[in-house]
N, C-alpha and C positions, 0 to 999 in steps of 0.2 A: 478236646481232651476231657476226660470222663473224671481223673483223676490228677493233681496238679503237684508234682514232686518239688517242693522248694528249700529249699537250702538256706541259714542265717550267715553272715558272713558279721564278726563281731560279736564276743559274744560278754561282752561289760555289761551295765545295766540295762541297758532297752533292749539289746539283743536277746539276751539271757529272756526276759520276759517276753518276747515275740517269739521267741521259739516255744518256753512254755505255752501259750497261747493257742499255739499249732498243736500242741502234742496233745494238749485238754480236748482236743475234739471239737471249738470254739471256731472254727474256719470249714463249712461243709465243701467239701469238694477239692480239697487238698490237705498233704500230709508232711510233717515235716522228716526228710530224710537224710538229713546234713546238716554241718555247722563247720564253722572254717574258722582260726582264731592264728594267727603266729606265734602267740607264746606255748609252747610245748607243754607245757604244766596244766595246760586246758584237756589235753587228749585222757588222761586219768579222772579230771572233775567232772568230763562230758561222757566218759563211762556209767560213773555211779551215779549220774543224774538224769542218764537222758535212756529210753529204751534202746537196746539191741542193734535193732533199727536203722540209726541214727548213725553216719561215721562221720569221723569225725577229721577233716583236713587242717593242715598247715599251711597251705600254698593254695590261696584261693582260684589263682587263675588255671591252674592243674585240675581241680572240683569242676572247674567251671567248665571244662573240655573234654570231663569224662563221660560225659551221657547221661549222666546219672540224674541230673537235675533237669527242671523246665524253669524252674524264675529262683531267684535272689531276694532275700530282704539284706539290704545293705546297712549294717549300725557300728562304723567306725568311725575314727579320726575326721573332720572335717574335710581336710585337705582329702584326703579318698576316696570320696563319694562320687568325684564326677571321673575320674581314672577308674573307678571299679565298675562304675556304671556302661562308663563306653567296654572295659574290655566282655561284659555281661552281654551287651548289645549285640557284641563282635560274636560272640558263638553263639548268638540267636536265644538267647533269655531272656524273660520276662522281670520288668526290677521294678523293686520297690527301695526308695532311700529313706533313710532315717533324716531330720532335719538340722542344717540348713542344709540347703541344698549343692554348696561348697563354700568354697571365700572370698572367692571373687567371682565376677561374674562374666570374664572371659574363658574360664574352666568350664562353667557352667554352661554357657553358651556353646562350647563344643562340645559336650553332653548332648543339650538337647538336640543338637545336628542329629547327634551318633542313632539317638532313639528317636527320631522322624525317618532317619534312614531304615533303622533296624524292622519297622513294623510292628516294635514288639509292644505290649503293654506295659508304660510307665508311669508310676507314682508316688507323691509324695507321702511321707509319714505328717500331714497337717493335721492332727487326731481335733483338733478346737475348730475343725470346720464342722464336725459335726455336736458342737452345740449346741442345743434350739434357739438358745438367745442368741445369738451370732448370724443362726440360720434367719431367725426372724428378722432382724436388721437390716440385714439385706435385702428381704423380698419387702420390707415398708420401703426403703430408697428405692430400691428396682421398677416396683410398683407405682411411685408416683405419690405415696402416701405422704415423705416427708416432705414432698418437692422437689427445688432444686436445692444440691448438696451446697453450702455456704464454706462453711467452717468445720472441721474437725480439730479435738483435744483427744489427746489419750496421755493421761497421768499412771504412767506404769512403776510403781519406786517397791512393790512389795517383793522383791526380788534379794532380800535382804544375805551377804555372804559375809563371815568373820574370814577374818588372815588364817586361819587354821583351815577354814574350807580350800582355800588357794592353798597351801601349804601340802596340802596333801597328795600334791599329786606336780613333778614338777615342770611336766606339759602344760600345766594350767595358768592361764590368764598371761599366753604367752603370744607372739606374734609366730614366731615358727611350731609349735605345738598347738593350738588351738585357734589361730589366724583373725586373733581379736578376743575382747572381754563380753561386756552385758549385749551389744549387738548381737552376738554370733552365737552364744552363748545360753541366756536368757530370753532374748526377745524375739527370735524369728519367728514363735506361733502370731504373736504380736502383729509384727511388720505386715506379715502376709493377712490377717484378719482386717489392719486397716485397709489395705486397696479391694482387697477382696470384696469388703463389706460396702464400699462406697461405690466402686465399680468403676474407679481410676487411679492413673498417676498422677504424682506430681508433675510438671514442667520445670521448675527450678526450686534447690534446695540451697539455704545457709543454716549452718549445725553447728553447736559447738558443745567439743567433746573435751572432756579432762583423764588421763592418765595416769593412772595410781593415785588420784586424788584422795581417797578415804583408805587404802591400801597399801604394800609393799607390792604393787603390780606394774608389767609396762604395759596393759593394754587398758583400754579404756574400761571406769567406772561410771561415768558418769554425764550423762547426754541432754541437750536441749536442741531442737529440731523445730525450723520454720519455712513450709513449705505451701507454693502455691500454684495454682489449679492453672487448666487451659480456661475454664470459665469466671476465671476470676476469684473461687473461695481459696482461703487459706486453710493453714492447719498448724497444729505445734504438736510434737510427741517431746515428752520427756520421761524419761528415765535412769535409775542407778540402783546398785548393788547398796549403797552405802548410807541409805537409810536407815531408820526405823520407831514408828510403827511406818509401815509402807501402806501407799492406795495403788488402786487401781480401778480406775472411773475413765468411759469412755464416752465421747458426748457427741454427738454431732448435729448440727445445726442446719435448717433446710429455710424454704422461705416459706412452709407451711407447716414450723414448728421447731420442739427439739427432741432427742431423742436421747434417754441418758442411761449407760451398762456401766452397775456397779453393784458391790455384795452381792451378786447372782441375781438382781432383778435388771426388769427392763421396764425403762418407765418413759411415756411417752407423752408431751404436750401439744397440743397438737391443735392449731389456730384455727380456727370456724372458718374462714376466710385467708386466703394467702397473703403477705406481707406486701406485693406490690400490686395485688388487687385493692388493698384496705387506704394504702398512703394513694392510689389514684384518686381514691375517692374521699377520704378524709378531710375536712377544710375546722376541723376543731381545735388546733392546736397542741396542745398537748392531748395524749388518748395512745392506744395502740389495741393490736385485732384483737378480740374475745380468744378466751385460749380456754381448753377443757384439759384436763388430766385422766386421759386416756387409759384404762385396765385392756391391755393389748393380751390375749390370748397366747400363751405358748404349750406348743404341745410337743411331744417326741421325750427321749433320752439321748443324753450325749453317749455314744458308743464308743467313743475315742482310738484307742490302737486296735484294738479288736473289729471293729467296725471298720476302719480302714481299709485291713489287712481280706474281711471279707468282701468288701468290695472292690477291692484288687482284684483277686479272684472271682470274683461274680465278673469281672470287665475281661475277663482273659478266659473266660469258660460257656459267657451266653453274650461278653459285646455290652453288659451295664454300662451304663454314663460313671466315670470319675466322679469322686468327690473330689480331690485334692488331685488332680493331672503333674507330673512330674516337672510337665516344659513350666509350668507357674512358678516352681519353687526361685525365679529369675527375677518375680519381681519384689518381693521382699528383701531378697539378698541387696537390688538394685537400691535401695532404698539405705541400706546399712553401709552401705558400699559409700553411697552418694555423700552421707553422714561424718564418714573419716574423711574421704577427699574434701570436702567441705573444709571440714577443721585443721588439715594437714596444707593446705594451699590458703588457705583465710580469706577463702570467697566464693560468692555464691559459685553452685552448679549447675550446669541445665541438665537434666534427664532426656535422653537416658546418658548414661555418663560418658565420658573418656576414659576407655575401661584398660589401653594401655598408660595411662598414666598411675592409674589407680597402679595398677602391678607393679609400677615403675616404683611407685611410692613404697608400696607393700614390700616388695623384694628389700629396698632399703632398711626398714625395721625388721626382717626378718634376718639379715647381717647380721645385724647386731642383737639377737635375740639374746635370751641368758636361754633357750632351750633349741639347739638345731635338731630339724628335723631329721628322723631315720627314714630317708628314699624308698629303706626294704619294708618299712613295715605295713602293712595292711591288716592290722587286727584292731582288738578292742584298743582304747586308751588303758596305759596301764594304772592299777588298781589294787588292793589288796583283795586276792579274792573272799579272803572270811567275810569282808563288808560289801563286797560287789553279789554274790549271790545268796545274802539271808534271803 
């Protein structure tokens, strides 16, 4: 394909801005030709703002069968991302989803069936892969530089929301409109940059999550996470909405150092000698390895959604390697997932999870949600559009 016809499906805040994105001319080698949204009131807003061009549907899966398109960028409701993905699949489309990659990770799972089946190119909206600090992180573990992985910390709390941010929207911080709070929410750039960046999973997690703790919410604020390795390191993630001033410090520990992301730098210490080369030889008692304070080189710019979006297309028009492969988006969710069940059963879990439990569990709070899901809908989250598309 010479020219890449794609379609937004959602068109709230990151949709709206993905499709601008496409229209600016900012994506070579494709055009944006469509947008799909179910609330009616979008087909007059996507007149006056979008070129001629552009038409505009209600009924995505109608779009999706008319010919007219070649790939999908997906940016709705949670819960739709892997139903919209498989039906994309199903008429031979190319898709990109916005993130997480659903809510559970049995939805997901038959997702990624659909698109190993389809052949089509699939990818994630993980725009913080392309970070250079992030990027670098990983090529120092991958490489050898920090050794082996011991321990990781990620202090996530700058995530800060008031009762008015919940308040405005009354799918939000719901188990049936939103299928979880700061996990699903908040932190799946997160989730997925920790395994990503270290280059595994956990084997067993214990987490303990609170529930409108700082808020009038039923789904979780507020997380402490301790998991560990097939090689024996551990880890802790914690995070909440319900802070503030919030951090965010990611640290990770190897046996030839540490390595510390935080206020946008990356700082690296980094032992002359490995930790179990220094104690084989060591007979002084107290002492430990010479350690230097590393000025680690980064170079690049983070391209974020833009970036993605072209290498989506660069992967579906010459064969480019992914950034962010869509079958991944399984293991961060995995992690968020692991997280609830952990705290909903009050004991450790093994990875990968018990994924019909998880749903077993899920389906129960969403009973009882204060927002039931609408089955028909397939659009953005609703929104006031005066503050949805300044």
């Amino acid at each position: 394909m010479s020219l890449i016809r794609v379609a937004v499906i959602g068109i709230g805040n990151m949709g709206a801005a993905h499709a601008r994105t496409l229209i600016a001319g900012d994506v070579p080698g494709a055009e944006l030709v469509a947008v799909c949204d179910v609330r009616k009131e979008m087909e007059s807003w996507v007149a006056s703002n979008f070129p001629a061009s552009v038409s505009y549907w209600q009924n995505a899966e109608q779009m999706m069968a008319s010919g007219t398109i070649d790939a999908v960028i997906i940016a709705t409701p949670h819960y739709d991302h892997p139903e919209q993905a498989i039906q994309a699949f199903q008429h031979g489309l190319h898709v990109m989803i916005e993130k997480p990659a659903g809510v559970y990770t049995k939805q997901v799972r038959k997702m990624n069936e659909a698109a190993a089946a389809s052949g089509k190119v699939f990818s994630m909206m993980y725009n913080q892969r392309t970070n250079p600090l992030y990027i670098k992180l990983r090529d120092l573990i991958a490489s050898g530089e920090l050794g082996e992985v011991r321990r990781t910390n990620w202090i996530i709390t700058n995530w800060y929301r008031s009762q008015s941010y919940y308040d405005s929207g009354g799918w939000r911080a719901t188990w049936a409109g939103e299928g979880g709070g700061v996990l699903i929410n908040q932190d799946p750039h997160q989730l997925d940059l920790w395994q990503w960046t270290i280059g595994m999973m956990p084997v067993r997690m214990r987490a303990f999550c609170s529930f409108g703790k700082y808020r009038d919410i039923e789904v979780e604020d507020d997380v402490t996470a301790y998991v560990e390795y097939a090689n024996g390191a551990t880890g802790v993630f914690v995070t909440t909405t319900g802070e503030a001033p919030g951090t965010n410090r990611f640290e990770v520990n190897g046996d030839r150092g540490k390595i510390v992301i935080e206020d946008g730098q990356l700082t690296f210490w980094r032992l002359r000698e490995s930790e179990p080369e220094f104690n084989k030889r060591f007979t002084g008692g107290f002492g430990q390895p010479e350690c230097w304070k590393c000025e680690v080189p980064i170079t690049g710019t983070e391209s974020g959604h833009p970036g993605l979006i072209r290498n989506w297309i660069d992967a579906i028009r010459t064969g480019a390697t992914l950034i962010a492969p869509g079958e991944e988006g399984i293991h961060g969710l995995t992690l968020s997932n692991a997280m609830l069940l952990s705290t909903w059963t009050d004991n450790w879990v093994e990875l990968p999870i018990d994924e019909e439990l998880f749903y077993e569990h899920l389906q129960e709070r969403i009973a009882s949600s204060n927002t039931k899901k609408d089955k028909s809908s397939s659009g953005s989250q609703p929104a006031d559009l005066t503050q949805t598309f300044k």
